[in-house]
VOZANU-865537 format. One record per atom (N, C-alpha, C): residue in one letter; x, y, z. Coordinates in steps of 0.05 Angstrom, whole numbers, plus 5000, padded with zeros to 4 digits. Example, Ala and Ser with C-alpha at 12.3 -4.5 7.8 and 13.67 -1.06 7.14 Angstrom:
# residues 2
A526448865156 A524649105156 A526449345156 S525749555142 S527349795143 S525850015157 
END
This chain:
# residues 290
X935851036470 X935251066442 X936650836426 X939550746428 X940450576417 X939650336422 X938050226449 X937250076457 X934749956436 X933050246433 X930450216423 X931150116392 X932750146374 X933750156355 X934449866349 X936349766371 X936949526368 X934249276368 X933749376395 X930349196394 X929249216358 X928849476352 X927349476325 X927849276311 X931249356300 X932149206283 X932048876287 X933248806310 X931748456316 X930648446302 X927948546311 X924748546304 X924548506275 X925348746258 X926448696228 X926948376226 X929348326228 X930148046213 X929347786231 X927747816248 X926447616259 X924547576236 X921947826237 X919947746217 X921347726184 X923047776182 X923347656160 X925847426152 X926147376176 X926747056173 X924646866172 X921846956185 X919246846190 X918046776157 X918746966145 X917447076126 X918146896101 X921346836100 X922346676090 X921346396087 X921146296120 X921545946118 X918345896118 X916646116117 X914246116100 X913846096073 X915446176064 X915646266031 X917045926027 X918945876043 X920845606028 X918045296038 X915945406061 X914245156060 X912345286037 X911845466031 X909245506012 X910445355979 X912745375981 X914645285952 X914345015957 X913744925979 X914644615982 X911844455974 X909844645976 X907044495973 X906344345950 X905744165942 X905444045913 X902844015915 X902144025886 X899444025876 X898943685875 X897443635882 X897243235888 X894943195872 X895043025859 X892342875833 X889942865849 X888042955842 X884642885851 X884942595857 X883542555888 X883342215894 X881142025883 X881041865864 X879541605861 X878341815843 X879041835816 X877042085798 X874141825792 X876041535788 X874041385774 X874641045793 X872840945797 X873340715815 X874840495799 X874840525767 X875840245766 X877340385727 X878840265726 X879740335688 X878240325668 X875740065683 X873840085660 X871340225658 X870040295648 X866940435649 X865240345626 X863640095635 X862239995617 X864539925592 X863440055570 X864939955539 X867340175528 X867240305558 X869340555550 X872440445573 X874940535560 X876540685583 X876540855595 X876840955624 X877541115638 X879841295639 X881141465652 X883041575657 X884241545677 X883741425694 X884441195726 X886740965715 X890140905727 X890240815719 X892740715746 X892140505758 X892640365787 X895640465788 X896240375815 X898640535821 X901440265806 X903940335813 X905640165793 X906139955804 X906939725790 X906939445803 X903539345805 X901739425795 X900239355786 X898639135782 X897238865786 X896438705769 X892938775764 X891938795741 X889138835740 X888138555726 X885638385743 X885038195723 X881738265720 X880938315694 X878638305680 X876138135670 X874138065676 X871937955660 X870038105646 X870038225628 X867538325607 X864838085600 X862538165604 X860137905598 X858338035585 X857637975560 X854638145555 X852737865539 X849837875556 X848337675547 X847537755518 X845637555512 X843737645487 X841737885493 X840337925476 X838338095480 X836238035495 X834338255505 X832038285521 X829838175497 X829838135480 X827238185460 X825037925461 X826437775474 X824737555487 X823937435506 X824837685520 X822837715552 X823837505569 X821937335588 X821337185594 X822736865591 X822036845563 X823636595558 X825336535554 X826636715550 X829736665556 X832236855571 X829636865608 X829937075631 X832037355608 X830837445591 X832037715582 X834037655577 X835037485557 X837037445543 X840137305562 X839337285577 X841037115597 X841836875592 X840436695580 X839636485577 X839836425547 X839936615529 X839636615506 X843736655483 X842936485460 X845536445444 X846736765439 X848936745441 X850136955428 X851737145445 X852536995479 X853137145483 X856137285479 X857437395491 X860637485488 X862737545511 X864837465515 X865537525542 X868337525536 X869637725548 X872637755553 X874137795570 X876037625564 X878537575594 X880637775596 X881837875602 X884538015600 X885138155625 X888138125620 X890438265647 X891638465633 X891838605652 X893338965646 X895538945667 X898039105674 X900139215686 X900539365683 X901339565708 X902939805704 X906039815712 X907239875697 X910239815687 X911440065702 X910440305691 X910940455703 X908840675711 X909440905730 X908041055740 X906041235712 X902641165715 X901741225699 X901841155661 X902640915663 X903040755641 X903040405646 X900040305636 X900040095636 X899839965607 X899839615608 X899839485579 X898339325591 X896839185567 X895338965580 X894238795549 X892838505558 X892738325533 X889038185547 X887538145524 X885437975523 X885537835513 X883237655513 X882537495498 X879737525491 X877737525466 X874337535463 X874037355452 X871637195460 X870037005443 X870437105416 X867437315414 X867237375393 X869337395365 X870037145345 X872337155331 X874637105345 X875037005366 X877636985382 X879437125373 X878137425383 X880037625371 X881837615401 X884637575401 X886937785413 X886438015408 X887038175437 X887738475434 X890038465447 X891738745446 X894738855464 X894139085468 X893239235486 X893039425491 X895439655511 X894939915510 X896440045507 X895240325533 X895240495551 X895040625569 X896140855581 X896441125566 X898141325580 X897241485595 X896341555627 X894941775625 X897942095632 X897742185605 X900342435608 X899842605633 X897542745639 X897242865660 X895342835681 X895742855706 X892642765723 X891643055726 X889643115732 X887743295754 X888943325774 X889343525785 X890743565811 X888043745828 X888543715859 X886643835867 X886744175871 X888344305858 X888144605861 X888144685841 X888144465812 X887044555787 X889444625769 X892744605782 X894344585770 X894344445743 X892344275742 X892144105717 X888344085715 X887644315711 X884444255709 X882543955706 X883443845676 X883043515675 X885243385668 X884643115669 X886842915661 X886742825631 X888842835636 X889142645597 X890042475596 X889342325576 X889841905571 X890941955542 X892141755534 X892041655507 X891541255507 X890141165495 X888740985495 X889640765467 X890640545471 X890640395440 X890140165444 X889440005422 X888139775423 X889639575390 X890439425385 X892139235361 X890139005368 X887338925347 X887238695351 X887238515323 X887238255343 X888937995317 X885337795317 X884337745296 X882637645288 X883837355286 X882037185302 X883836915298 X880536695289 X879436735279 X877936565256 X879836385240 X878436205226 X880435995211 X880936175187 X883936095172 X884536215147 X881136205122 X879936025125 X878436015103 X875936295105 X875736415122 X874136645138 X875036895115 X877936885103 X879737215101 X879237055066 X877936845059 X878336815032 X880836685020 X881136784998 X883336674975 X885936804980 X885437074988 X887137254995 X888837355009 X888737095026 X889537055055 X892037225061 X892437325081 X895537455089 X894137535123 X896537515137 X896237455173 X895337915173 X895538045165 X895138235159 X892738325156 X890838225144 X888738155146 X886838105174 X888138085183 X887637955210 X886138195227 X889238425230 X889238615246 X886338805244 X886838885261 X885039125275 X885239305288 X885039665298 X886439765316 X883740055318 X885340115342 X883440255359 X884740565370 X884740715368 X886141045385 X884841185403 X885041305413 X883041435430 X884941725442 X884041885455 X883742135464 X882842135483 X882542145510 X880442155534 X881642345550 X879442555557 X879842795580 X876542745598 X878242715625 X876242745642 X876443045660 X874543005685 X874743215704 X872943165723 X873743075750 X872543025766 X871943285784 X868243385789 X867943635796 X867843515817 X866743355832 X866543445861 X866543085871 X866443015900 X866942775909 X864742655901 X862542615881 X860042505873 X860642465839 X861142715830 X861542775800 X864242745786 X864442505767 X866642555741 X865542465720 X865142605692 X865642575670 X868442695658 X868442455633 X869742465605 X868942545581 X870042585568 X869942605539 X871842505523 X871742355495 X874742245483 X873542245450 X875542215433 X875142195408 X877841975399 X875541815379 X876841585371 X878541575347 X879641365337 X880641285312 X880641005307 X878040795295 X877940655285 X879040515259 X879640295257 X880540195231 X881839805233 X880539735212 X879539445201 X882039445171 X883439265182 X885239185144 X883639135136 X881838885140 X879938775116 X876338715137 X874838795119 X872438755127 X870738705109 X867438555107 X865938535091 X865938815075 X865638785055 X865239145038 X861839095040 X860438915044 X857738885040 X856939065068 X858239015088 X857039155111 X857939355121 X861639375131 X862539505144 X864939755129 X865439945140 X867440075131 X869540035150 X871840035129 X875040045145 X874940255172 X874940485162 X875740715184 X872940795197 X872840865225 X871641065232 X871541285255 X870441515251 X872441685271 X869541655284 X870341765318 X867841675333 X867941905356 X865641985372 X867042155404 X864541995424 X866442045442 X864241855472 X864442085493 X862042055508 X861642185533 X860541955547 X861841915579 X861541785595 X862041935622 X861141805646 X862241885668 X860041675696 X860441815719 X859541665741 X858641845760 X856441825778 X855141955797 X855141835824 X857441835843 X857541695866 X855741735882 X853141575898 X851541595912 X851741505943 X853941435945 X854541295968 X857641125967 X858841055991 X861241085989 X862740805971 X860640595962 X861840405947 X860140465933 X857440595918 X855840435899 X855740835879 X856440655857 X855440915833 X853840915808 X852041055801 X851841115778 X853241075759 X852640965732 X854340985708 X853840985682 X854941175668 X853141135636 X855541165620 X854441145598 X855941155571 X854841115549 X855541335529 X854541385502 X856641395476 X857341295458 X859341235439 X857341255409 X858141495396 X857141575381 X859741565346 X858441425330 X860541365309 X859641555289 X861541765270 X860741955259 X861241825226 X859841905217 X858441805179 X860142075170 X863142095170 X864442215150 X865042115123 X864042225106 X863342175079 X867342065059 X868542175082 X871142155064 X872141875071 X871541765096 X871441565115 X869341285100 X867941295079 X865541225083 X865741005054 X865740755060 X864340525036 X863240555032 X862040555005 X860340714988 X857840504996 X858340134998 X857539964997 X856439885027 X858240025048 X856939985068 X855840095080 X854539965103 X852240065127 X854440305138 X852340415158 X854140605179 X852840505205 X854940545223 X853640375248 X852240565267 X851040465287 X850040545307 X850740715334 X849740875339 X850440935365 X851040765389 X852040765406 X852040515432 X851040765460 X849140605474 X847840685484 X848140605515 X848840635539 X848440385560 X848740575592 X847640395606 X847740565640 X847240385657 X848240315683 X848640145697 X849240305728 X850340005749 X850440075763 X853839965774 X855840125793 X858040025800 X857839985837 X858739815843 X859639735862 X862639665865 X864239845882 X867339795885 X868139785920 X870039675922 X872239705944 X875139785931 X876539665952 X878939795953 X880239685928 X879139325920 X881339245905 X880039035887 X876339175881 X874939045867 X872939205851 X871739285828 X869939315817 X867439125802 X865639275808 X862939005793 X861139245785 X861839175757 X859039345735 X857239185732 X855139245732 X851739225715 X850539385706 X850339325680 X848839425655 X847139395638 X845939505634 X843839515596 X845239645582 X846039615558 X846839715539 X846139585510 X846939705490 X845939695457 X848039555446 X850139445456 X852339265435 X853039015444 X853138885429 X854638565436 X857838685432 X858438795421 X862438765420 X862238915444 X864538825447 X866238785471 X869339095463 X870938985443 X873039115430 X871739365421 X873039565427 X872939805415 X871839825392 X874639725376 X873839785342 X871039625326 X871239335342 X869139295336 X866439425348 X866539555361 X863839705375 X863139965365 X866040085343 X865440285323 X864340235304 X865439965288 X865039995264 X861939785258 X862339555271 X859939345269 X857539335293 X856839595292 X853539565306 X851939635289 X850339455292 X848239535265 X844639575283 X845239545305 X842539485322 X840639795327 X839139855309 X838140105319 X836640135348 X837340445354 X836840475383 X833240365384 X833540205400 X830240075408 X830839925436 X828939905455 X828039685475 X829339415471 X828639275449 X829238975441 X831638945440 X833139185428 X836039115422 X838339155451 X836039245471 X838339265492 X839438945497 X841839025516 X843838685534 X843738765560 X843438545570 X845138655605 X847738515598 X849538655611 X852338645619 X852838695640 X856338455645 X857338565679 X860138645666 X861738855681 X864938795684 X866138755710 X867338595717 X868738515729 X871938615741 X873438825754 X876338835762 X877038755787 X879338665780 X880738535812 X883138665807 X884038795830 X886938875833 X889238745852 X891138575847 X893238585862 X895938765857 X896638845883 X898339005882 X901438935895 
END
C-alpha cells in the first residue's frame, strides 16, 4: 500500500513538473511581425508600412512621363515635355524608424522625410494591423523672383503628415488605409489652397512569388473650413500598376493621374480631371543595401 502511494505521488509531481516547463515554453513564445506585409516602402505615390531592417541603406528613383493624350507621337507620353523624376536615400537609424532626403525636378523642391512604423502586425494578431506615422518638410528651391516682393526663405516650405494602417490578410493580400495633413506657406491664391486634409486606400495582390498587383487611390477632401475662397480644389489621384521584387530590389510600373511626385504637392495641385488623356506611365525604382 505504501508502495502504491509512493508510485502515485511521483506520478503527481512528475506531471506537474511537465506541466510547468510547458507553461514556462508557452510564456516564451513571442508573437513575431507578419513576413514581407509589402515588398518595398514605396507603393506607387503612397508610403507603405514596410520599413527595412536597421542599418539600412534605401536608394530611390521616382519617373513619371507626360501624358498618354497623344498617342502615338509621342510613344504615350514617353517621349513628351514635362516629365518629373525623383532621387532620394532613406536610413534606418533605428529599429522601425527611418529618415530619408530627395531631391524633385519639379521646382527643385528638397524634401526630409520622416518614418515611424509604432506597431507591426504580428502573426497571431497580437497586433491586428500595423501603424506608421509618415512626414514630409519640403523646401521649394525656384529663384527668389518666383515668391515675389515678399520674399522670406519661409515661403519656401511645404509639409506633409500622414496616418497609415495596413493589414496583411493572407500571403497574396495587403491593404492600407491613411489620412493626411497637407499644407503650403505660400501658394498661388488664384489656384491652390494652403491646407488640405486627404484619405488614401492602397494595397497589393501577390500573384506569384516576385510579381504583384498594385493600386492606389488618394482622394483630397473640399472642407469648406480648409478652403480658398479663390481657389480650385484638386483632384482625385488615381493609378495601378505592376511590381516586380527580390530580395534587395523593387520595380514599379504604372498609369496613374498625377505628375507630382511629393505628397503635398499631389494633394493640393492636381487639377487633371479623372479622364483617359490625363493618365502617365510611371516607374519606381528601390535598391537596398544592408
Amino acid at each position: 500500500m505504501k508502495k502504491s502511494i509512493t508510485i502515485l505521488l511521483l506520478s503527481f509531481f512528475t506531471l506537474a513538473l511537465f506541466a510547468q516547463e510547458e507553461s514556462t515554453v508557452a510564456e516564451k513564445v513571442v508573437d513575431k511581425p507578419v513576413r514581407q506585409p509589402f515588398e518595398s516602402a514605396y507603393l506607387i505615390d503612397n508610403q507603405t508600412t514596410y520599413i527595412p531592417y536597421v542599418n539600412t541603406l534605401e536608394y530611390v528613383i521616382q519617373h513619371k512621363f507626360g501624358t498618354v493624350e497623344n498617342g502615338i507621337s509621342d510613344l504615350f507620353g514617353i517621349y513628351a515635355p514635362g516629365a518629373n523624376v525623383r532621387i532620394g536615400f532613406n536610413y534606418v537609424f533605428f529599429k522601425n524608424v527611418q529618415l530619408g532626403w530627395g531631391l524633385t525636378k519639379n521646382n527643385f523642391t528638397n524634401d526630409f522625410n520622416a518614418k515611424w512604423t509604432i506597431f507591426e502586425q504580428t502573426r497571431n494578431n497580437t497586433f491586428p494591423v500595423a501603424l506608421t506615422l509618415y512626414g514630409v518638410a519640403g523646401i521649394n528651391g525656384q529663384p527668389k523672383d518666383y515668391f515675389g516682393k515678399d520674399y522670406s526663405f519661409m515661403g519656401r516650405m511645404s509639409y506633409f503628415g500622414q496616418v497609415i494602417a495596413s493589414r496583411k490578410f493572407n500571403e497574396e493580400l495587403t491593404l492600407q488605409v491613411a489620412a493626411s495633413f497637407s499644407h503650403f506657406n505660400m501658394v498661388d491664391r488664384t489656384l491652390s489652397d494652403f491646407d488640405k486634409v486627404g484619405v488614401h486606400v492602397n494595397g497589393r495582390y501577390k500573384f506569384s512569388p516576385t510579381m504583384s498587383v498594385i493600386f492606389n487611390y488618394d482622394q483630397p477632401l473640399p472642407l469648406l473650413i480648409l478652403r480658398n475662397k479663390d481657389g480650385q480644389n484638386s483632384s482625385p489621384n488615381v493609378a495601378a500598376g505592376i511590381e516586380i521584387s527580390t530580395s534587395t530590389h523593387a520595380f514599379q510600373i504604372y498609369a496613374g493621374q498625377q505628375s507630382a511626385i511629393l505628397p503635398q504637392n499631389m494633394m493640393l495641385m492636381n487639377y487633371n480631371p479623372f479622364a483617359v488623356k490625363n493618365f502617365a506611365i510611371g516607374f519606381t525604382i528601390t535598391r537596398l543595401w544592408n
